[in-house]
C-alpha positions in Angstrom: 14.5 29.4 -105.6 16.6 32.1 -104.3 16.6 32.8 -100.3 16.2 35.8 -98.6 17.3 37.0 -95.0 14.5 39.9 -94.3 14.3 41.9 -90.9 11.1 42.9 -90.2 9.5 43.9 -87.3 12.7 43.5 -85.9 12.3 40.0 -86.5 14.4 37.8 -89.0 12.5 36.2 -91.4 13.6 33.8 -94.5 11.9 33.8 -97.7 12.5 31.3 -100.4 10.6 33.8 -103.3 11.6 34.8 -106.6 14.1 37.9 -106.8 12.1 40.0 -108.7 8.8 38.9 -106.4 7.2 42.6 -105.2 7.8 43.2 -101.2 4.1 43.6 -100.6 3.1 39.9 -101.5 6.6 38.2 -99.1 5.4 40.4 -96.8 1.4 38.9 -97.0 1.9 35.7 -98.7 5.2 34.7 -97.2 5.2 35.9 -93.9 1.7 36.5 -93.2 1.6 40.1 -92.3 -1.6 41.2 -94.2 -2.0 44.3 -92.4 -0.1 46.1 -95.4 -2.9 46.0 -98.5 -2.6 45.6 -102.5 -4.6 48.8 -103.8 -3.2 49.5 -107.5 -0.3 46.9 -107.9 1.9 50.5 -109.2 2.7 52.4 -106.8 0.5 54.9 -107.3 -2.6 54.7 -104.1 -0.3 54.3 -101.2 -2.4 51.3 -99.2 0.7 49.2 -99.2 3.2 51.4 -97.4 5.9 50.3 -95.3 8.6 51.6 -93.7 12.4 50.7 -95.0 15.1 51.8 -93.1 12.6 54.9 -91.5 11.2 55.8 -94.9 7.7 55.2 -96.2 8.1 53.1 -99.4 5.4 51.4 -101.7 5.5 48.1 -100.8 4.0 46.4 -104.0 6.8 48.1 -106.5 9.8 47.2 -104.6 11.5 43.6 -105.2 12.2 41.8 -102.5 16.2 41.4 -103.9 16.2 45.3 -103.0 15.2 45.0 -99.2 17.6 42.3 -98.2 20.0 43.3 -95.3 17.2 46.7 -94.3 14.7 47.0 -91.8 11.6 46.4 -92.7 8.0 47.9 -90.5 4.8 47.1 -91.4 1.7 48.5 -89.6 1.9 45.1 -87.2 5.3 46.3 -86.4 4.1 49.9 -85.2 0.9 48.6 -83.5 3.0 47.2 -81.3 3.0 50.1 -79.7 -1.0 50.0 -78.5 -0.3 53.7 -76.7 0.8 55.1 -80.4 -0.2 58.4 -80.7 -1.2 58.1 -84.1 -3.5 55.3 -83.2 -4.6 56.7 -80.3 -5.9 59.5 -82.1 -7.1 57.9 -85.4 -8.9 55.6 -82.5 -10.5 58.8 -80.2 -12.1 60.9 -83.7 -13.0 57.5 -85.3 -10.6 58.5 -88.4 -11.7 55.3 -90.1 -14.6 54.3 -92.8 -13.8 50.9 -94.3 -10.4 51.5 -93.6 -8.7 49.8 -96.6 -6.4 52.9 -96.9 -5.6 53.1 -92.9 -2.4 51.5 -92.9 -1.2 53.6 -95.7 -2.2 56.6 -94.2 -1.0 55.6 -90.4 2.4 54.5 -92.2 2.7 57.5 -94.2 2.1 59.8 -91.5 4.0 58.0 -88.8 7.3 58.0 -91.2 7.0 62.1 -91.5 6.8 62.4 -87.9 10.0 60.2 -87.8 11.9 62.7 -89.8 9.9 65.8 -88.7 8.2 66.4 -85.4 6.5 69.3 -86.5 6.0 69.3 -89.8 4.3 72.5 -91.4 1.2 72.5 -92.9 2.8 72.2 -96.7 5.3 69.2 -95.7 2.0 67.4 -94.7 -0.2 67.9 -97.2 2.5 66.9 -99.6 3.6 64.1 -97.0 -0.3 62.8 -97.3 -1.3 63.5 -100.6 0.0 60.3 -101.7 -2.7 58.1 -100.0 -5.7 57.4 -101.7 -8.8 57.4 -99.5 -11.5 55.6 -101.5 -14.4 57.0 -98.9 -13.1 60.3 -98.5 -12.4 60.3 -94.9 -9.8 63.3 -95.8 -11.4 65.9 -93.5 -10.9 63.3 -90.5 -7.4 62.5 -91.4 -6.9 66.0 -91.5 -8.4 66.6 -88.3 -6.4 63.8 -86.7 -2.8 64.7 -87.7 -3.6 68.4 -86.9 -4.1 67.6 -83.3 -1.2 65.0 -83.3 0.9 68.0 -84.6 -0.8 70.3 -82.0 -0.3 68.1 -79.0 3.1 66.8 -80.6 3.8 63.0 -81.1 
């Protein structure tokens, strides 16, 4: 079985997984980092975003041979951060319902503000639209990254 050197977390990790084996399941079966979720298995619902190298990527379509030597952040990785101000936010207007999509949705969002401190209201929408909320908690997510964008991040 092939081995491979991940950094995530800015932790080094080995996993002894197939090549073609889909980040997403190294990252929850391997490693045990099952904050990142399996929604559609394609890419399509966003509940498995990560971040590689700074950019919010669907975990589940990637192989693992394509992440080898990046870095790697999962929501465990950014929650290290308690005083987030995403958190902190989704936390204080109770953003979540059953919160399946959260860590998408947190990952998604915190990646744009990476790249964009103030993102207009276009670059999120489009930024956002790729989450899938199965208990349509969009007006509260809404709410929530308009007053991170307000108060800045």
């Amino acid at each position: 079985m092939p081995e491979f050197k991940l950094k995530v977390n800015n932790k080094t990790y080995i996993a002894n997984v197939e090549s073609e084996t889909p980040l997403l399941w190294v990252l929850r079966d391997t490693l045990g980092l099952t904050g990142t979720k399996y929604g559609c298995g394609e890419g399509i619902c966003g509940s498995c975003v990560v971040h590689i190298d700074g950019k919010a990527e669907r975990s589940c379509s990637i192989p693992v041979n394509d992440v080898s030597g990046k870095s790697i952040t999962t929501i465990e990785g950014l929650a290290e951060n308690p005083d987030h101000k995403i958190f902190k936010t989704w936390i204080e207007l109770e953003v979540s319902q059953c919160g399946y999509c959260q860590p998408g949705q947190i990952m998604t969002l915190a990646a744009l503000f990476n790249s964009n401190k103030k993102p207009t209201k276009s670059e999120i929408d489009e930024a956002m639209s790729g989450v899938l909320c199965r208990c349509g908690t969009y007006p509260r997510i809404k709410k929530a990254v308009e007053k991170i964008v307000k108060e800045g991040i």
